[in-house]
N, C-alpha and C positions, 0 to 999 in steps of 0.2 A: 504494500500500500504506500509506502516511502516512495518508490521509485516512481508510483503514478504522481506523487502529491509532488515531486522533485520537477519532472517535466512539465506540470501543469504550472507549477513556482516559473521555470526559463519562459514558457508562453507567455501566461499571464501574470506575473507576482505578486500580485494582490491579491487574488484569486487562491493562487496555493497557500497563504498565508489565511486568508479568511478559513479555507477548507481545516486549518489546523486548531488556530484561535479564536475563531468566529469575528464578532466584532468589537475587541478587546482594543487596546492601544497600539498593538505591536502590525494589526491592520491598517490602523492611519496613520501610521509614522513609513510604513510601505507605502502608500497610496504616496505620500510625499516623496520619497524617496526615487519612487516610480516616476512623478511628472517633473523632478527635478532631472534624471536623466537613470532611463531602462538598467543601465547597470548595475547599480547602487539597488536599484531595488530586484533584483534576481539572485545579488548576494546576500544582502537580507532574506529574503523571502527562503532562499537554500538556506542559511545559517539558521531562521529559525524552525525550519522543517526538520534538521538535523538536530537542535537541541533538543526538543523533544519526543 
């Protein structure tokens, strides 16, 4: 299930991050992350798919 929630994290990262957190803090601070620029939020969204 990690490895679906990882590639859904590189598509969309706000998205894999919701699927993990729902809509906790660590979703809008992706969503930021994300329109601040794609990267930033794809390592987010992987690092916290991985933490827990």
């Amino acid at each position: 299930m990690d490895l679906l929630r990882i590639l859904v994290a590189i598509l969309l990262p706000p998205l894999g991050v919701f699927l993990q957190v729902g809509f906790k803090g660590a979703f809008w601070l992706n969503i930021l992350l994300t329109l601040l620029g794609y990267i930033p939020g794809i390592v987010h969204a992987v690092w916290i798919i991985a933490k827990r």
